[in-house]
C-alpha positions in Angstrom: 76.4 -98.7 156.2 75.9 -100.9 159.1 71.5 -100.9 159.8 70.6 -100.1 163.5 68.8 -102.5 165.3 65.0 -101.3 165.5 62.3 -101.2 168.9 60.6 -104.5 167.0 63.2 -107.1 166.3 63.8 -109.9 169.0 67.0 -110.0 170.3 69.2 -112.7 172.2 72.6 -114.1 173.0 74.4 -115.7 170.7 76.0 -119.3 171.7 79.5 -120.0 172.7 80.4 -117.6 175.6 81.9 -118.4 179.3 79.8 -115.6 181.0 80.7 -115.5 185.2 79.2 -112.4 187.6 82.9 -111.1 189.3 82.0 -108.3 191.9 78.6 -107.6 190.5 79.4 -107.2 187.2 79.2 -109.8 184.5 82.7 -111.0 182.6 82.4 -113.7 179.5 84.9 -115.4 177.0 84.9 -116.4 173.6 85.2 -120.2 173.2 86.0 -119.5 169.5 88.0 -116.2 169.7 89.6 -116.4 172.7 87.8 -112.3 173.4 87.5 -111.4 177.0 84.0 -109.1 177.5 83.4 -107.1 180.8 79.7 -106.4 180.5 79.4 -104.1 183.6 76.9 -103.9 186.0 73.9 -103.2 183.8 75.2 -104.8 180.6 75.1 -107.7 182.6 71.7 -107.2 183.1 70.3 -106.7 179.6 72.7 -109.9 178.8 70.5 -111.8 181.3 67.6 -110.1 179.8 68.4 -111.8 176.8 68.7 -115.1 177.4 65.4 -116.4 175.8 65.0 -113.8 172.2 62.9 -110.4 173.7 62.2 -107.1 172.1 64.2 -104.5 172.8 60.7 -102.6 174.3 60.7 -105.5 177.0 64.4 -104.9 178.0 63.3 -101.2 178.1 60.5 -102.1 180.4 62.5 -104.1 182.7 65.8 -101.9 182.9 62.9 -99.0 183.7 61.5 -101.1 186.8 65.2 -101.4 188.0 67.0 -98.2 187.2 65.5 -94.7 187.8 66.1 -93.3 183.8 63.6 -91.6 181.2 62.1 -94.6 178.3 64.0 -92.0 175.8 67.3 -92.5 177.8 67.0 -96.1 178.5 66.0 -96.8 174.9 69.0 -95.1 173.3 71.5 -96.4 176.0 69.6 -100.4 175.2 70.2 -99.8 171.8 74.0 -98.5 171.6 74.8 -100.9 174.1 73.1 -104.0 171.6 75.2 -102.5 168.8 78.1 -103.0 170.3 77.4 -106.7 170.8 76.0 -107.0 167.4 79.3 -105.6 165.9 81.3 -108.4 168.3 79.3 -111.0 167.0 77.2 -111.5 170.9 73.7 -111.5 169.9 71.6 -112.8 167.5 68.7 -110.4 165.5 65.9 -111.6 164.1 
């Protein structure tokens, strides 16, 4: 059983990724793997988010000041979304 990622662990990217905005939305490549990522628009956002390590509260915060969604909302959406990355190998939890 995989352990979710919880509101106080710092999050960031993980090295080794081509990352380039196309039409808004952010794209990256796996040096090692060779993986092609299309981020979206707002993936692209919490990926620039998390450039320097941040808690998933800030990246809350700051998606909230951007987008018009509820904390509950934004928080679950953060969360799957960092998941996803963890699973790929994206980000780094600490």
């Amino acid at each position: 059983m995989t352990q979710t990622i919880s509101t106080n662990q710092v999050i960031s990217q993980a090295a080794g990724y081509i990352v380039s905005d196309m039409d808004g939305e952010k794209v990256m490549l796996s040096i090692q793997s060779g993986k092609y990522y299309n981020l979206g628009l707002v993936g692209g956002d919490i990926w620039d988010l998390i450039k320097e390590p941040v808690s998933i509260e800030h990246i809350v915060q700051s998606l909230q000041s951007i987008y018009d969604v509820s904390q509950i909302e934004c928080e679950e959406q953060v969360r799957s979304f960092l998941e996803k990355l963890k699973e790929e190998g994206l980000i780094l939890i600490s």
